[in-house]
N, C-alpha and C positions, 0 to 999 in steps of 0.2 A: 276382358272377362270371358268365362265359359258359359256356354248357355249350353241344358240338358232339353233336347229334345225327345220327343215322342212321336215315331214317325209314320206309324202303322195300325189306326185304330179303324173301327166298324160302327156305326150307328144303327137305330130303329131303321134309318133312311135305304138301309138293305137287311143286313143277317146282325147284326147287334142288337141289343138287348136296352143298350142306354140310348136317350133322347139326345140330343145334340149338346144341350141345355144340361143334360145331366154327366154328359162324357165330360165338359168342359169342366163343368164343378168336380168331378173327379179328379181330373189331371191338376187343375188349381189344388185341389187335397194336399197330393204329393207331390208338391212344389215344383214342377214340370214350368219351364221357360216357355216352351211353346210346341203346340202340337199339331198332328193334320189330322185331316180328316179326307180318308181313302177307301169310301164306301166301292162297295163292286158294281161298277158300270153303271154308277152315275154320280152325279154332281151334285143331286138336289137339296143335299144338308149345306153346301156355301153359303145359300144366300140365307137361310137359319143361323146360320153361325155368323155370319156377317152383323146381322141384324142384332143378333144379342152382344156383340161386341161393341156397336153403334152405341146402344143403349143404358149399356151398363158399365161401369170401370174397373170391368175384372183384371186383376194383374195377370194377364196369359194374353201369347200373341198363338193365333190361327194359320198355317199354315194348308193350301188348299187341293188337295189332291185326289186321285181318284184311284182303284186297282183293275185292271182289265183283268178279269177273268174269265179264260177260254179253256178251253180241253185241252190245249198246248203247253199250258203254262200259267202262270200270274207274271202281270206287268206293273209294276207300281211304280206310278207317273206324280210326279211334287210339282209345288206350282204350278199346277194345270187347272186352269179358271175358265176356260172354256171346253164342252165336251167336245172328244175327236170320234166320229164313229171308227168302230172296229170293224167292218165287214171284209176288209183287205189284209186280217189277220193271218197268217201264211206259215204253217208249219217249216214251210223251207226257205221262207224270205220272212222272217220278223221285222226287218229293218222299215218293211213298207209299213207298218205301224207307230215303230220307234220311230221313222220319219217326220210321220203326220202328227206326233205328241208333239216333239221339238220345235216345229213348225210353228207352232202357238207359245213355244217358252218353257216349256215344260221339260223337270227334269226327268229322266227317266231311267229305271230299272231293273233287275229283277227280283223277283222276291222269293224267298224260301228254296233256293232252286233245285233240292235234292230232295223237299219235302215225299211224302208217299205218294205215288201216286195210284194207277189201276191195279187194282182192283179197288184198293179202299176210299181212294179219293181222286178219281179222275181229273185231270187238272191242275191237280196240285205240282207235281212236279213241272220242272222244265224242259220240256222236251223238243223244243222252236232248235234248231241249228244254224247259229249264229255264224256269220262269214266276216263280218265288219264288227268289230267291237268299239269301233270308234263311234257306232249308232247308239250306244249307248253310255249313261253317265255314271252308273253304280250297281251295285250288289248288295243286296241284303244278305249280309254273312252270317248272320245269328237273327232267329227266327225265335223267340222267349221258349215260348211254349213247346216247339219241337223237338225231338231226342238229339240229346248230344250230339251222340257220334253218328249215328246213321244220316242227321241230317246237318246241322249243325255245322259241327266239325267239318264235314266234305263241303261245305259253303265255303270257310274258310281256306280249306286248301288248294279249290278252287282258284279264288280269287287271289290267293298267292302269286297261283303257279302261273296264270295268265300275267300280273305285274310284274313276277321276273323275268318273262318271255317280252316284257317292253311296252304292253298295252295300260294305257292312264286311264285307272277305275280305280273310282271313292268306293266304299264304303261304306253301309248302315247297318242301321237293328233297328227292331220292334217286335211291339209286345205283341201285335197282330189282335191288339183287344175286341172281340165281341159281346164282355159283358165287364161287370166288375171281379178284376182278376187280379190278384195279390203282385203287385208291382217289386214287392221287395228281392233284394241282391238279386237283382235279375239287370241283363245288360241294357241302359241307354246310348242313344247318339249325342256326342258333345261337338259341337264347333264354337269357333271365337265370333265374339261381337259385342254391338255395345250400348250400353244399358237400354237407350229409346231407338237401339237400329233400327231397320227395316228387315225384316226375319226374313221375308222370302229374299231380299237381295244380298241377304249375308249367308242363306244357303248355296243359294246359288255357286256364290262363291268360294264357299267351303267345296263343294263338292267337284264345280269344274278343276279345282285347284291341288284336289285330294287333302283338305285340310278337315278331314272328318275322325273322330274319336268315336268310338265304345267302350265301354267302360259300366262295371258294378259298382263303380268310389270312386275310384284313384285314378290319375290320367300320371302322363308320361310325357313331359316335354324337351325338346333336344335344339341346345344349341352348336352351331355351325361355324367354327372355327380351322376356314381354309387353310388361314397363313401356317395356324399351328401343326395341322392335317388334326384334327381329331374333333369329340363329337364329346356333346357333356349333357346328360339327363338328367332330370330331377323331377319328383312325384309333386303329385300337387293334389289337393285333398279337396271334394265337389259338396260333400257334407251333402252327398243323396239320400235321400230317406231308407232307412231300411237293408244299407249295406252292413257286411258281419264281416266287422275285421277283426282278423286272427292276431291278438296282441302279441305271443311268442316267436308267429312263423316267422322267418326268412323272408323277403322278398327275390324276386329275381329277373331278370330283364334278359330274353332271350333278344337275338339281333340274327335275321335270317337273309342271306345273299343264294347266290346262285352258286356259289363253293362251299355252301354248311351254314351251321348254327352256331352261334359266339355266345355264352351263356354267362351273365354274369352276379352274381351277390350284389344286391343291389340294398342299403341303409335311405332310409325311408326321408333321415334327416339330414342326408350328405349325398352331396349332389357326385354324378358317378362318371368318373372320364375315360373315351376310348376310341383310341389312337387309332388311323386308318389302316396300320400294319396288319392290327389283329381281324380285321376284314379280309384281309387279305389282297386290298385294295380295290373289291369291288367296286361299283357303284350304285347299287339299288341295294334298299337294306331295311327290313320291314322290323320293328321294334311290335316287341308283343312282352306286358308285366303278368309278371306272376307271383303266389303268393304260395308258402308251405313247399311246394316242387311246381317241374313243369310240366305235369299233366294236364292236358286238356281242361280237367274237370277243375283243377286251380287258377287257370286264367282269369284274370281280372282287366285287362285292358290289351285294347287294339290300337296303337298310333298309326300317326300319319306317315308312308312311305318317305325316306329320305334319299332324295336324291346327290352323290356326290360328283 
């Protein structure tokens, strides 16, 4: 099964507006699988959340994390149950942070990384100069709230451009909630697991694995057919709250290598086959759905990198 996460919210516990207790009943609302909790530079909503979790038999699994926010940047750390101090945060060495997150188990990130920064929001961008990408486990490629293209979109081409060049980075989103903020056709993180899993070890492995989905509805699944040489997609429907599907549009399934873009018409209820030729025989090939065309602003779903 798919599970829709929510992977970047805000509490009372720093600059959010909802109580812990009240995020929770929110993301419960809109039928959210499991969410974190990624207050700035601290921890202290866990063991609140813990507690109410202990207590009550809410259907929602808690996911524990925190956001390092510095002048350089945001860092958004998942599974991170213990705090790390940041004082050895390094404009020119980030990695000695990303070290000390990891060092605890902790996934780690970055978040928004094109957002605005100085003048209008200091920090918000990322501006840390990464040498080792392997210090780190993902990207937040869509930030809800942010401008498309200015920030958005350059997340995504980003993390592209870095996975064609051979570096293995998952991918996320969030709504980056700090109050009650209209969750609809707006993108979630989807990965696989299973109904009573264990959330934080099946992120885990979504992420070290690059098995992470975004997605406003519809995901994109591909199966792997060596002997044949080809690749066979087919949609699959998450019945997310609040997604607007276009009943007349088109579908479309772009397919991006390091030689171009393979662009295909894509039937919603017929599953879609495509031969390693029309690659060109690459091997890295990043599957991105679309709906009406494929403009940015019609993108409906992020899959997982395919390796051939």
């Amino acid at each position: 099964m798919f599970k829709r996460l929510e992977l970047h919210n805000h509490t009372t516990e720093s600059d959010g507006s909802m109580t812990p207790l009240e995020l929770m009943e929110f993301m419960i609302a809109d039928q959210v699988d499991a969410f974190a909790i990624t207050d700035h530079n601290t921890i202290s909503g866990h063991r609140k959340v813990a507690t109410l979790l202990a207590e009550n038999n809410f259907p929602i699994n808690c996911i524990y994390g925190m956001e390092y926010t510095t002048y350089y940047g945001h860092i958004l750390c998942l599974n991170l149950k213990e705090y790390v101090s940041w004082e050895n945060v390094n404009l020119h060495k980030p990695e000695l942070l990303f070290g000390a997150a990891k060092e605890k188990n902790a996934l780690v990130g970055i978040a928004h990384p094109f957002s605005y920064g100085h003048p209008f929001a200091r920090g918000c961008r990322f501006d840390m100069k990464i040498t080792d990408y392997s210090s780190i486990d993902f990207i937040e490629i869509f930030n809800n709230p942010e401008p498309l293209h200015e920030v958005n979109e350059r997340g995504l081409l980003w993390w592209e451009a870095l996975v064609l060049e051979g570096e293995r980075l998952a991918f996320t989103c969030g709504m980056d909630l700090h109050g009650r903020w209209d969750m609809k056709n707006q993108y979630a993180t989807f990965i696989k697991g299973k109904p009573e899993g264990d959330i934080s070890k099946e992120l885990e492995t979504a992420v070290l694995t690059q098995k992470t989905w975004i997605s406003k509805g519809p995901l994109t699944e591909c199966a792997i057919d060596d002997k044949r040489k080809r690749l066979t997609f087919t949609i699959i429907d998450t019945d997310k709250p609040g997604y607007i599907h276009l009943e007349e549009a088109p579908y479309y399934l772009t397919l991006r290598t390091k030689k171009g873009v393979l662009t295909k018409q894509f039937d919603r209820k017929t599953p879609l086959t495509v031969d390693y030729t029309e690659l060109q025989n690459d091997t890295v090939v990043i599957p991105k759905l679309y709906q009406q065309n494929t403009e940015i602003e019609n993108l409906l779903a992020v899959a997982p990198v395919i390796y051939l």
